[in-house]
C-alpha positions as CSV (number, residue, x, y, z in Angstrom):
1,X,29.5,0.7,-2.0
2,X,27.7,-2.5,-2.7
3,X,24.1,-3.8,-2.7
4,X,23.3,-7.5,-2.1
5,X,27.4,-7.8,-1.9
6,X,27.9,-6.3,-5.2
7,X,30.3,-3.7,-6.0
8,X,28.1,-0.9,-7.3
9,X,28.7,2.8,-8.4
10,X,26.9,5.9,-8.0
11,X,25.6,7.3,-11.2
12,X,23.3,10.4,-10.2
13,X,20.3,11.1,-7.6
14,X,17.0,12.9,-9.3
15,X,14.4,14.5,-7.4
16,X,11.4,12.2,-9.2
17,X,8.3,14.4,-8.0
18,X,7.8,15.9,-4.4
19,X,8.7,14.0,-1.3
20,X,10.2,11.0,-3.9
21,X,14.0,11.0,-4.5
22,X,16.2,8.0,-6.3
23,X,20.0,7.5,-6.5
24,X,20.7,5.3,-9.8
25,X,23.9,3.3,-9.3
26,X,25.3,0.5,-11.7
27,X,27.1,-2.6,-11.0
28,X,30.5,-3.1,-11.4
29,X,31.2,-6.1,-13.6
30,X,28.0,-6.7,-14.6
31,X,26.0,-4.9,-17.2
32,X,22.9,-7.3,-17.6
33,X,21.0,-5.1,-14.5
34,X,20.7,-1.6,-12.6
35,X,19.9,-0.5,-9.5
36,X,17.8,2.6,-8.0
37,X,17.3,3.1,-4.4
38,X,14.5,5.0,-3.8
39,X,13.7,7.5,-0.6
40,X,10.0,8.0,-0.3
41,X,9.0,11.0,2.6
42,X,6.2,10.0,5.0
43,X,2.6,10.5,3.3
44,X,4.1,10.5,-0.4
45,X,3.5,8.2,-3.2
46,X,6.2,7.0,-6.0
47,X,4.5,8.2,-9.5
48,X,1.8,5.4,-10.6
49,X,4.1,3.8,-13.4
50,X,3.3,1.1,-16.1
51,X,6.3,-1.2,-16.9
52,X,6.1,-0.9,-20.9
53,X,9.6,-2.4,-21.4
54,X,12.2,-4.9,-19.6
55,X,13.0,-8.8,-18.9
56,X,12.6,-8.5,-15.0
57,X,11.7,-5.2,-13.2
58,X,12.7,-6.0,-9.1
59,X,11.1,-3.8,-6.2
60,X,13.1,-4.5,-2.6
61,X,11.6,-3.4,0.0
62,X,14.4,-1.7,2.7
63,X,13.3,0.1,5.4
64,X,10.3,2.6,7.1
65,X,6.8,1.8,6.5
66,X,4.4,1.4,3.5
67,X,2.7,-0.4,0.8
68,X,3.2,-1.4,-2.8
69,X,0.4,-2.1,-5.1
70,X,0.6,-3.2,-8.3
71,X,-2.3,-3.4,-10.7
72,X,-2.3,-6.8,-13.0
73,X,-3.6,-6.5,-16.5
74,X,-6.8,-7.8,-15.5
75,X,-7.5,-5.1,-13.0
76,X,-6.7,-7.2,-10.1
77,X,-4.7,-5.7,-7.4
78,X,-2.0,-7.4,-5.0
79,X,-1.2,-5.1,-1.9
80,X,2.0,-5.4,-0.5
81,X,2.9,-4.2,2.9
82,X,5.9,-3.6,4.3
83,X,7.5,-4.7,6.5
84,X,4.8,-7.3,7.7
85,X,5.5,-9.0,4.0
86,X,7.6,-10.5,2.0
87,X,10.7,-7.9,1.0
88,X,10.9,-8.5,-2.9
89,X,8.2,-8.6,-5.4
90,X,8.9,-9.0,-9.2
91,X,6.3,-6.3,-11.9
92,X,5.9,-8.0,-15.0
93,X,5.5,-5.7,-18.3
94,X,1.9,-5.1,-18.7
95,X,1.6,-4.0,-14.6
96,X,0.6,-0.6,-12.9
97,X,2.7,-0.3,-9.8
98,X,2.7,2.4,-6.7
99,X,4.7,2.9,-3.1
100,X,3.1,4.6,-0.5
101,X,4.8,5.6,2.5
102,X,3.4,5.4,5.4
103,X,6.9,6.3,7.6
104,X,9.7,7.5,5.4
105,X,10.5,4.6,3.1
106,X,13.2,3.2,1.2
107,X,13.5,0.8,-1.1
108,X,15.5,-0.6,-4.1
109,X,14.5,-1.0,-8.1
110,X,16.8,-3.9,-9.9
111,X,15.8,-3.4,-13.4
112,X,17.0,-5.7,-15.8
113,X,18.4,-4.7,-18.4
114,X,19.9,-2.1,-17.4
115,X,16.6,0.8,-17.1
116,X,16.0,3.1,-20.3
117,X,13.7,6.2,-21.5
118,X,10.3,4.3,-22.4
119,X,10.7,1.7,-19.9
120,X,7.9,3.5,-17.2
121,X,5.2,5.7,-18.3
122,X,4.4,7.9,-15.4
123,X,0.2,7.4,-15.5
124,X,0.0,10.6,-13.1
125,X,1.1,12.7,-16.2
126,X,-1.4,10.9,-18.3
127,X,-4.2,12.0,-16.0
């Protein structure tokens, strides 16, 4: 398979919460980055998730319908929607971020490096 005409590999697909599913892949030949392409049913959310750790967290909108906001450490909010707007929008560390679907929705997470445990905290679980 590739992504963005790189040779990547399928590593798993997890069931994230209801109505969210991502397949992690890697890239072949290049260790500095993954990827996760993320399926979000119609009238689902992704979980609200901090960035805690990383160089460069990448969110690529694909295809369907929806809306990405993401939550700045002041508080400030920049809505993204898709696919009237721009397809790829970089979270820094320090930002709140959440996909809505409004059709069924896919889209792709390029985390860099590669993603680890304590990278997200999942804020729904904090709640």
């Amino acid at each position: 398979m590739k992504f963005n005409d790189q040779k990547i590999t399928h590593i798993e697909t997890s069931q994230v919460k209801e109505g969210v599913v991502c397949d992690v892949y890697k890239f072949q030949n290049d260790d500095t980055k993954d990827l996760g392409i993320i399926k979000v049913l119609k009238g689902f959310k992704t979980p609200l998730q901090k960035v805690l750790l990383g160089d460069k967290t990448i969110e690529i909108f694909r295809e369907g319908a929806g809306q990405l906001i993401v939550t700045c450490a002041n508080r400030e909010e920049r809505v993204y929607k898709f696919p009237e707007q721009q397809s790829e929008v970089e979270v820094k560390v320090g930002e709140i971020m959440q996909w809505e679907a409004f059709e069924d929705l896919t889209f792709a997470e390029v985390c860099y490096p590669p993603y680890k445990e304590g990278r997200f905290v999942n804020l729904d679980e904090e709640l």
